[in-house]
N, C-alpha and C positions, 0 to 999 in steps of 0.2 A: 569648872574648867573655863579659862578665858579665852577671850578670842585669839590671842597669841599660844596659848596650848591646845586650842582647838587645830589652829592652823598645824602647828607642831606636827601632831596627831596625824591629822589630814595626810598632809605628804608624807610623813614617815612609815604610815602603813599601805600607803599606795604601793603596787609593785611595780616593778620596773627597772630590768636589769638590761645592759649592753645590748644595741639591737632589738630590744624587747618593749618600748618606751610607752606602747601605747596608753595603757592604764593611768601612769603619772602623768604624762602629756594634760591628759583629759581632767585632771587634778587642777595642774596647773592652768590653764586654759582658765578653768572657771573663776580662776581666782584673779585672774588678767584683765578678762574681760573687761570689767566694770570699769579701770584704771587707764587703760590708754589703746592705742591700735596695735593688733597682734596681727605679726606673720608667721610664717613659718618657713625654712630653708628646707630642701630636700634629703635632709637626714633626720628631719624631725625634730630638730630646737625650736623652740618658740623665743619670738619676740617681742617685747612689748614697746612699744614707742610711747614718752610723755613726753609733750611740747613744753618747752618754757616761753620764757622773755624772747630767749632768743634762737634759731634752728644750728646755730655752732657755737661754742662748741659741741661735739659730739662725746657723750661721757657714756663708754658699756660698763654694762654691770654683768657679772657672769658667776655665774654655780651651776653644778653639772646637775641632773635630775636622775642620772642612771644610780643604780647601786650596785654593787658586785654580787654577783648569783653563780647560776650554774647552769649547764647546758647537756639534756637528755644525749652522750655517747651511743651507749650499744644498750639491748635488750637482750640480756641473755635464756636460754633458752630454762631455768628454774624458774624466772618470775624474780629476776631484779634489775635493776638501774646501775648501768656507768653511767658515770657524768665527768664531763671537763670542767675548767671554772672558767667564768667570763669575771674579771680582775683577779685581784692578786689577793689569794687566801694562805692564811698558815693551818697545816695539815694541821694541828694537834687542835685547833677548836671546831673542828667537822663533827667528831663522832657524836652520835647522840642526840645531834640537833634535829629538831623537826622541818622539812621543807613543802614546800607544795612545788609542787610540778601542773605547770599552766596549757593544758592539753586543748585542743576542739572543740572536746566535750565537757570543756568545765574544768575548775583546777581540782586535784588528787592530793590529798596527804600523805607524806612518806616520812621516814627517818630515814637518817647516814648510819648505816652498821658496817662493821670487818667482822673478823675472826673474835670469837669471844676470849675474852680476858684469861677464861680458868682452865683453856686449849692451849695456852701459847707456852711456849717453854720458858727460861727463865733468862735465855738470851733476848728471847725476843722481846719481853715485860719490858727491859731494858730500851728499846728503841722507840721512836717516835714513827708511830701505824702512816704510812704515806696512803693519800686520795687515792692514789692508784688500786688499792688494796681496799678500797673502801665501794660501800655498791647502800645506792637509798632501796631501801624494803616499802613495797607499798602493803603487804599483804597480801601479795599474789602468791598464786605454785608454780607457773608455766608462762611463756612468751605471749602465749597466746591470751590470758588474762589481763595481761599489759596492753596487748593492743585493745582488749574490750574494753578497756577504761580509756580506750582513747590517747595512749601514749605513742608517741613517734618518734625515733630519730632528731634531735634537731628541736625540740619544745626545752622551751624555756624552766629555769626551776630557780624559786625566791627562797631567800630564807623566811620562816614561819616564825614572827614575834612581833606584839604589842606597844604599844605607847603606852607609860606608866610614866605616873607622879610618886618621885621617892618619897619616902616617910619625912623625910624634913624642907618636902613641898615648895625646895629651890632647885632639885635635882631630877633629871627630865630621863628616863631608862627607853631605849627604843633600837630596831634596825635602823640602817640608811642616815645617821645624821649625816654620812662621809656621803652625799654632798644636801644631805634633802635641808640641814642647816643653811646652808647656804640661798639658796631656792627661796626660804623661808624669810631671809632676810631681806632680798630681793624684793619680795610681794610687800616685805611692811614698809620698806624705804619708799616703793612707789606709792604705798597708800598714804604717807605722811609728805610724800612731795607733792600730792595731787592738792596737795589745801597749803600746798609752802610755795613763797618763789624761788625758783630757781634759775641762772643766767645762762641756760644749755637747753642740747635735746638729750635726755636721760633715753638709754636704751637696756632693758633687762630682759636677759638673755639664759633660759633653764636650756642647756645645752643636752647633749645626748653622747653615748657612749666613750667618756674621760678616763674611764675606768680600763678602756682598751685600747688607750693610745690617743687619748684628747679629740676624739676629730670632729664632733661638734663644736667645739671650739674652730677649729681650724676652718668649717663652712660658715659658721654663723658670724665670723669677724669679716668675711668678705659680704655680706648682706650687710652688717651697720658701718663699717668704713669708720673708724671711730677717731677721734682726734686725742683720747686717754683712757685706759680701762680700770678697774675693780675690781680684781675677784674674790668673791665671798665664798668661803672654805669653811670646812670642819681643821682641826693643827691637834696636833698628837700632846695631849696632857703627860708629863712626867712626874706626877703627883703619885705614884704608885710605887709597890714594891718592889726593887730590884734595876732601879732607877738612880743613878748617881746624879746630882748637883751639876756635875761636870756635862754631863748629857746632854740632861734637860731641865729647866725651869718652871716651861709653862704649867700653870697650877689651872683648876678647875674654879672658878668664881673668884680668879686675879685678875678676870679682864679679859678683853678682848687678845690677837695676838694680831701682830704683824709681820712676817716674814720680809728679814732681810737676807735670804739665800736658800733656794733649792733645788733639784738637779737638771730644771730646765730653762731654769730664768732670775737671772740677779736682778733686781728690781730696778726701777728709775730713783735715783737717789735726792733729785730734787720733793719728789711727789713724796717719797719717805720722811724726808723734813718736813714736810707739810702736813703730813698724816700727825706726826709727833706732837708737831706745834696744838693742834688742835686737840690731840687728847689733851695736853697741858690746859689749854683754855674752860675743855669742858669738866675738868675735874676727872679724868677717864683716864686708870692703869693701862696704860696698853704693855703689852707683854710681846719682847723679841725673841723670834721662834727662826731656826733653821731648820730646813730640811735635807741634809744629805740623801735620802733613798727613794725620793721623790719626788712629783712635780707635778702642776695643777695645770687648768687651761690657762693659765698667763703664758706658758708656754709654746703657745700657740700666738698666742694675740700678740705677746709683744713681739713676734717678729713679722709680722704683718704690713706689707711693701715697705716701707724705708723705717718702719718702726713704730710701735704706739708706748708711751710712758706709761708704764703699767704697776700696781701692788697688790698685794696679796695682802688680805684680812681677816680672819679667821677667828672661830669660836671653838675653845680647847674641848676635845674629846677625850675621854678615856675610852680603850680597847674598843676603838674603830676597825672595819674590818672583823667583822665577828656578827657574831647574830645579836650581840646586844651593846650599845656604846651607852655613854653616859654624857650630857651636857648641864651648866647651872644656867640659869634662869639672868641672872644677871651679867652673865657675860652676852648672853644676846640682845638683853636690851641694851648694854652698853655698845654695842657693834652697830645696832640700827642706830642709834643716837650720833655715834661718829661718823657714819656715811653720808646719812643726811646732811649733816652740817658739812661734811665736806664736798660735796655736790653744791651744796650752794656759793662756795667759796673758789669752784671750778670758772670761773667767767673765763675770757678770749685772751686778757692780758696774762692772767694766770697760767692758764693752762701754754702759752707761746713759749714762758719762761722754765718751765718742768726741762726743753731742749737747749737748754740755754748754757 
């Protein structure tokens, strides 16, 4: 395993869902550290500052660090778990999964059950089992076993899954790449600008709770004040079955993506041309991605007092939002390879003309 799937690894089994941040925080922290000066806003993003040549312009870089989880509801009185979800889950990949629930006393293993399959009538087979109807089994019989494992109201609950090396050892299996890719990116762009020159102050920024309405975005863009942003995303791969051409394109190790549209933020169109020119020069597919049903922290940043030029970059995922996504290898390197070079190409005259 190399240091780049080590990192992978790293973050993608850290937990840390909406609100819940602390675990990955401390993840990332460590990895900051070494690279430049870290603060932190009072929602809990971290920042990392690397000085260049020169302290403006100011260029953020941002991926969310939260992941989508779930959150302990009610404790019913046989000995199982309601839970809410903290982001946006589709009911039909719940059942069966295994979660941990992050109690006081330690985190607990549970699965997600309903009603068993060979109880249901033949109407019901037929329908798609809603979360509501769904309760995680720890292995209790009683309320009162819950609370001795130290469950409450209100504790956090991760989904339960590994970082794996596919069998053809370019394909990367894991929770969280929706946003821990991004994060990832972040850390290697600063570790390759810290021995590069760059004409700016680079700012990278692991945000917190995106998943539930961007708003580390929205605190952390008022702490770096930034003159152009970046955001580094996981993009929805339509390389799958049941997927028309018409849809989607973005393929799995075609490259990096670019978003030119999605349901919070059209992009800066000069900084789009500029993003393009530069794959062109580096030899680098970049792949244009929309998002209708969706929207990242750009959505915050670029409307940040009269505006910041902002894009969206992104490393295709399949079946994100689930306990297991899939990334290639080569689209991440090609994503750090284009950021950096385009940070470098950020100087004062440049980045004046993005508003131009």
């Amino acid at each position: 395993m190399d240091s780049v799937e080590q990192l992978l690894k790293n973050l993608t089994e850290a937990h840390g869902v909406p609100g819940y941040e602390t675990p990955i925080r401390a993840v990332v922290r460590n990895y900051m550290q070494p690279i430049g000066e870290l603060t932190q806003d009072k929602l809990g993003s971290v920042i990392c500052k690397l000085s260049g040549a020169e302290k403006s312009p100011k260029v953020m870089l941002a991926g969310h660090m939260d992941e989508i989880g779930f959150m302990v509801k009610q404790l019913t009185k046989e000995g199982f778990i309601k839970f809410l979800p903290l982001g946006g889950w589709f009911d039909q990949v719940l059942l069966g999964q295994r979660v941990i629930v992050k109690t006081g006393k330690g985190d607990v293993l549970g699965v997600i059950g309903a009603k068993p399959p060979h109880m249901l009538s033949p109407e019901e087979r037929s329908k798609v089992v809603l979360r509501k109807e769904m309760y995680i089994d720890i292995g209790a019989s009683s309320e009162d076993e819950l609370k001795q494992a130290g469950i409450q109201v209100g504790d956090p609950i991760v989904p339960d899954s590994d970082f794996q090396i596919l069998s053809n050892g370019k394909n990367y299996l894991s929770k969280a790449f929706d946003d821990r890719v991004g994060v990832a990116i972040i850390v290697s762009v600063l570790q390759a600008l810290k021995e590069h020159n760059h004409p700016n102050t680079v700012f990278g920024a692991a945000t917190v709770m995106e998943e539930v309405g961007i708003r580390g975005a929205t605190t952390s863009v008022e702490a770096v004040q930034p003159d152009v942003a970046i955001i580094l995303e996981s993009d929805i791969a339509g390389d799958v079955p049941g997927i028309k051409e018409e849809e989607s394109k973005i393929k799995l190790g075609g490259g990096p993506s670019m978003l030119v549209y999605d349901a919070r933020m059209i992009p800066n169109h000069n900084l789009c041309n500029l993003v393009s020119s530069i794959a062109v020069d580096l030899g680098i597919n970049l792949q244009l991605s929309s998002i209708e049903g969706g929207g990242t922290d750009g959505g915050a940043i670029h409307l940040y007092k009269t505006g910041v030029p902002t894009v969206v970059l992104a490393v295709p995922a399949r079946h994100i939002h689930s306990h297991n996504s899939i990334i290639n290898r080569s689209d991440y390197d090609s994503a750090v390879k284009l950021v950096v070079e385009l940070i470098t190409r950020l100087d004062a005259a440049t980045v004046a003309k993005l508003t131009m």
